[in-house]
C-alpha positions in Angstrom: 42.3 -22.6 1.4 41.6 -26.2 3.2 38.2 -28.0 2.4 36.4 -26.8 5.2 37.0 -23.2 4.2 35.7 -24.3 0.4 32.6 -26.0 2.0 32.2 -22.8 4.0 32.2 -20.4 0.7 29.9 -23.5 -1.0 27.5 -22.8 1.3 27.0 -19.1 1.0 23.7 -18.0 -0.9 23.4 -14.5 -2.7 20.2 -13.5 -4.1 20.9 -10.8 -6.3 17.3 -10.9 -7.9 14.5 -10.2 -4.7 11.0 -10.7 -5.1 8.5 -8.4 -3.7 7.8 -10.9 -1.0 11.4 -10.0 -0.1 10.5 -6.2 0.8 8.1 -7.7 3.8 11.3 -9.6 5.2 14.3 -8.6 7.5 17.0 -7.0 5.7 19.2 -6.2 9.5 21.4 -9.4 8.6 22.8 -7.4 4.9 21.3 -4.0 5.1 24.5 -1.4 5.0 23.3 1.8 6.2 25.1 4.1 4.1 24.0 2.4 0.9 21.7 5.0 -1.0 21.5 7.3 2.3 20.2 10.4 0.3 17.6 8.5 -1.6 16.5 6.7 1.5 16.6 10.3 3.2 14.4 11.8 0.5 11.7 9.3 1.4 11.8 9.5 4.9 11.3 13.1 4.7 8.6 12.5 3.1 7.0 10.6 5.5 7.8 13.0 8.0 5.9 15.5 5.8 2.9 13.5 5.9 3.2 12.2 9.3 2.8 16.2 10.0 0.3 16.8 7.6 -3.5 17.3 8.8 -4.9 15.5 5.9 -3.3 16.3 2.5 -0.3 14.0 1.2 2.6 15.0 0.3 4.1 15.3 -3.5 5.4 11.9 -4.2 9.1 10.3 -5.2 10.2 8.4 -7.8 13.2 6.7 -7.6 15.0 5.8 -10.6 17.7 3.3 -10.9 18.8 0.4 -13.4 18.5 -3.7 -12.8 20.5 -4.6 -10.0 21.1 -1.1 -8.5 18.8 -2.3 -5.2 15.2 -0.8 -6.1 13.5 -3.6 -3.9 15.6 -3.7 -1.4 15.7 -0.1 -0.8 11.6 -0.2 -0.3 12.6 -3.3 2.2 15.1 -0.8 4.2 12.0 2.1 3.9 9.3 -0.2 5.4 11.4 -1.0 8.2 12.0 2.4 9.4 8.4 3.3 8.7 6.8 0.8 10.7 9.1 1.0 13.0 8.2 4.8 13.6 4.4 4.0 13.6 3.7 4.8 10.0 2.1 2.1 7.5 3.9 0.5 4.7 2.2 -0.8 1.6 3.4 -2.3 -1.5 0.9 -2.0 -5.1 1.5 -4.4 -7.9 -0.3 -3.6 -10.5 -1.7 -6.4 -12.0 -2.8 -4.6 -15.5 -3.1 -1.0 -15.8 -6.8 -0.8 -16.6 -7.1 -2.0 -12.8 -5.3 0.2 -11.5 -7.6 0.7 -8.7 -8.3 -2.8 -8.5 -4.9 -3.9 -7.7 -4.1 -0.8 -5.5 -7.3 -1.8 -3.2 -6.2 -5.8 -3.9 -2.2 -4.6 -2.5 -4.1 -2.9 0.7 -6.1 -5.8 1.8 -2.7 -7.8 1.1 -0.2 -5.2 2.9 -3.0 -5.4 6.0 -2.1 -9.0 6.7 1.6 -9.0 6.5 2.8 -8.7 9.7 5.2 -6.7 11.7 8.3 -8.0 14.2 6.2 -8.2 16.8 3.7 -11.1 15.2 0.4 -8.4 14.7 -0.7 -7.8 11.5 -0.5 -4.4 10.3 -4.3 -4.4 10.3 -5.0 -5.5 13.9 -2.5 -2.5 14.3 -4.7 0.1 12.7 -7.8 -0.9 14.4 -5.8 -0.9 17.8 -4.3 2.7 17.1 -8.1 3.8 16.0 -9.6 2.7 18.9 -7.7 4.0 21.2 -7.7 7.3 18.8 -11.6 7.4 19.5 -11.4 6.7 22.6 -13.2 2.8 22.4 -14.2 1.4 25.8 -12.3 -2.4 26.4 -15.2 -4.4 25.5 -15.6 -2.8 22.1 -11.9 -2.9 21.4 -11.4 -6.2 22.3 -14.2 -7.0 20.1 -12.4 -4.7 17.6 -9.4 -6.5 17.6 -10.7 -10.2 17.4 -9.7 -10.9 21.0 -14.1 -11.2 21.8 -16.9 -12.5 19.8 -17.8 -9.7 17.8 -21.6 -8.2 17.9 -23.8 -5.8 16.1 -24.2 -4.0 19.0 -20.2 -3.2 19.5 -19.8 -2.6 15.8 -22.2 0.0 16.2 -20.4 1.3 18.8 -17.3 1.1 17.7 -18.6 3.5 14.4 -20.4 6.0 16.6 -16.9 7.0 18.4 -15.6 7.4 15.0 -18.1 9.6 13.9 -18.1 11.5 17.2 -14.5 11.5 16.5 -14.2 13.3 12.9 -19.0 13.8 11.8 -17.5 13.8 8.3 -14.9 10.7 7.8 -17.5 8.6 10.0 -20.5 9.1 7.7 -18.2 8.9 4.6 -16.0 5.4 5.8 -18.6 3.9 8.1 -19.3 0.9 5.8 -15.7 0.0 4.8 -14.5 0.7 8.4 -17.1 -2.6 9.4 -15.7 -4.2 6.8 -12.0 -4.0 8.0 -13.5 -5.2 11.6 -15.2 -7.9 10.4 -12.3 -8.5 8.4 -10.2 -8.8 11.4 -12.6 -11.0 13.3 -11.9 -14.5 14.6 -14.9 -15.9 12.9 -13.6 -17.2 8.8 -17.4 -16.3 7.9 -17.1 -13.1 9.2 -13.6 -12.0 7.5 -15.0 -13.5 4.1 -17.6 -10.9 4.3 -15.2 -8.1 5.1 -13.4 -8.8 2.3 -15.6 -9.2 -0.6 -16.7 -5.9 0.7 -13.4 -4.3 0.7 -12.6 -6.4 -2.5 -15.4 -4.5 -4.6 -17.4 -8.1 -4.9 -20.7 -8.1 -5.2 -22.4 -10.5 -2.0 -21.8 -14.0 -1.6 -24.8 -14.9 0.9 -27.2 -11.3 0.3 -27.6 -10.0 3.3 -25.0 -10.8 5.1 -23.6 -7.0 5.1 -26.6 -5.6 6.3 -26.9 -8.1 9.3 -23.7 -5.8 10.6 -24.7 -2.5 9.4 -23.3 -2.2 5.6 -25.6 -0.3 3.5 -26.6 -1.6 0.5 -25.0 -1.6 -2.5 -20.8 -1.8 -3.2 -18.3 0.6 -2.8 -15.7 1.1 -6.1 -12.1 -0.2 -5.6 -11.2 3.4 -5.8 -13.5 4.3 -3.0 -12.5 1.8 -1.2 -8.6 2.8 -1.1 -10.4 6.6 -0.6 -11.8 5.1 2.4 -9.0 3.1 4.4 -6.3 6.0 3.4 -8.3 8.4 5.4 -9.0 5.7 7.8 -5.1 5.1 8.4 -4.6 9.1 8.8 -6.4 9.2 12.1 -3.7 7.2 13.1 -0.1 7.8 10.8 1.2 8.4 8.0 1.7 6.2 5.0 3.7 5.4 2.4 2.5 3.1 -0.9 4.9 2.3 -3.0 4.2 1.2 -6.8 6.8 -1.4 -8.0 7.5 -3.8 -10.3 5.8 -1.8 -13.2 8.7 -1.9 -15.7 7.5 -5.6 -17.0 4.0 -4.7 -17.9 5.1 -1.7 -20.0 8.1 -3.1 -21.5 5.9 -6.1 -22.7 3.6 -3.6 -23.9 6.3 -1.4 -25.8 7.9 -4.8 -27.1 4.8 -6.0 -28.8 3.5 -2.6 -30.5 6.8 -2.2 -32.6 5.8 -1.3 -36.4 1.8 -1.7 -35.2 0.0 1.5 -34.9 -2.6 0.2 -33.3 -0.9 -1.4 -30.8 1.2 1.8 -30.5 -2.0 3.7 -29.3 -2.8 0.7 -26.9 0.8 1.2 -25.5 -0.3 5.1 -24.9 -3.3 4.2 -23.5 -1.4 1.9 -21.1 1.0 4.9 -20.1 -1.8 7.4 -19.8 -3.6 4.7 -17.0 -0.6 4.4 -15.2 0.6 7.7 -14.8 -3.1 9.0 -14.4 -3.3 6.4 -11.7 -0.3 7.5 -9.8 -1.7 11.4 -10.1 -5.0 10.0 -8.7 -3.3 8.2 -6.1 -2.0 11.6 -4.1 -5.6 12.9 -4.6 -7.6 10.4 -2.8 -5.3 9.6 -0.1 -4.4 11.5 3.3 -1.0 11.4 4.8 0.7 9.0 2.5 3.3 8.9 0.2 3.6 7.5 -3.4 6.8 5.6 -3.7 7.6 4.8 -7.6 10.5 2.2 -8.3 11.4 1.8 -11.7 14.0 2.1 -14.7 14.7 5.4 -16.1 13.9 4.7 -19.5 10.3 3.5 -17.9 9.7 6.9 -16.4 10.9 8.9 -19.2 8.0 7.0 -21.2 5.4 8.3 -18.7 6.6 11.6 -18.7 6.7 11.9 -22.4 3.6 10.8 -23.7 1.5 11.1 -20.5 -0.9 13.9 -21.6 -0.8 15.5 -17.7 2.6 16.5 -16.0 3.9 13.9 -13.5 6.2 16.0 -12.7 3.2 18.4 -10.5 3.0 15.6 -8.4 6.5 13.9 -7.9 9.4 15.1 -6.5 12.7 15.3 -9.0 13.6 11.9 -10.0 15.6 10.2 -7.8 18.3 7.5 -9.1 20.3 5.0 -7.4 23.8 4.4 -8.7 25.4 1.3 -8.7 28.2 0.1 -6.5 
């Protein structure tokens, strides 16, 4: 080997270790296709199942496999293909399991401005595919979109097709669907009050929802993930997938050793996560629930979960390592 082959191999960079933020990125340079092709199969069918589904989701997959075996980058491969079939890709970290609806609606709002290959967010997506879905004249969708100064007046329009669209979803969503358009609109004043909305936070300048047709009063982080899940079903399928949750029980199992009480909190923790991912299928239309996560972890939530996970997830799943 000469020196410029040994400055060549010097060069190379593995990462071995990717971050969640890795799951939003490319993976066409390194991907192999035939890596994990019947886990990666399972999901996709189950996107297929909700992509044909009227409104129910589908029973959900957890996919089992220790460090190293390609968890995260197998949700990076399944996000590709998604999106690039139309559906909707979203990644939950839970930030502490008493939140769990919290961080799901947080992991939304987040997944809504990553982008896709083409430069749109998936957001401006959704409101393109659901205006065209309810049939929005090109003023209003412009407007919509953030391409036009946005008004009452087209806002208002804009919700009437959706309730002419589906009576029920359009008097149900009608507040958090202005909130994701004036989340989406050029003005930063205008997207600041979309999100606190969406965000569960109570007003920053009062009245500033009502001036665009938000009732009064603030919708629960779990309503609000109620809300944009049936909002995204008018217009795909979708899959959220719950990672990185080995760390907070682990920490949790770590520091309850020989401490009853801290052994119930450690229960407690288990109970909130797997009710969480139960409650997940429930208030959600045509998604999928993708759990990554070490086997030991899901044994734990099977075991002293006091509702069957099982009910709601397909068999266990586990990747093997090359």
């Amino acid at each position: 080997m000469d020196d410029a082959e040994r400055r060549a191999f010097a060069a190379l960079r593995f990462n071995w270790a990717p971050t969640p933020d890795d799951v939003w990125r490319s993976s066409a340079s390194f991907h192999v296709d035939g890596l994990h092709a019947a886990v990666v199969r399972a999901v996709l069918d189950g996107v297929a199942e909700a992509d044909a589904s009227h409104a129910s989701s589908p029973i959900g997959v957890a996919v089992l496999g220790q460090r190293g075996t390609g968890k995260t980058h197998l949700l990076g491969s399944v996000r590709e293909r998604v999106q690039l079939a139309g559906g909707y890709f979203f990644l939950v970290s839970l930030l502490e399991a008493s939140a769990f609806w919290r961080s799901t609606a947080l992991s939304l709002l987040d997944g809504f401005a990553r982008q896709l290959e083409d430069g749109e967010t998936q957001l401006t997506v959704m409101l393109r595919r659901l205006a065209e879905r309810v049939g929005a004249p090109r003023l209003v969708r412009r407007a919509v979109l953030g391409e036009y100064p946005l008004t009452r007046s087209t806002l208002d329009a804009f919700i009437d097709l959706i309730r002419k669209t589906d009576r029920h979803l359009g008097i149900e969503c009608q507040d958090t669907a202005r909130a994701l358009v004036l989340h989406a609109a050029e003005s930063t004043r205008l997207q600041d009050v979309g999100y606190e909305f969406l965000c569960s936070n109570d007003e920053v300048e009062p009245g500033g929802r009502s001036e665009w047709g938000i009732r009064r009063g603030k919708r629960s982080a779990q309503e609000v993930v109620r809300d944009v899940s049936r909002l995204l079903a008018l217009t795909g399928p979708t899959v959220i997938a719950v990672d990185q949750i080995d760390l907070l029980i682990a920490q949790s199992v770590k520091s309850s050793e020989g401490d009853d009480r801290a052994e119930w909190q450690t229960s407690l923790l288990l109970e909130q996560i797997a009710g969480g991912l139960m409650d997940l299928r429930e208030n959600t239309r045509r998604s999928l629930t993708v759990v990554t996560c070490l086997p030991q972890t899901w044994e734990q939530i099977k075991t002293q979960a006091t509702d069957t996970v099982q009910d709601r997830f397909r068999e266990a799943l586990w990747l093997r390592e090359i």
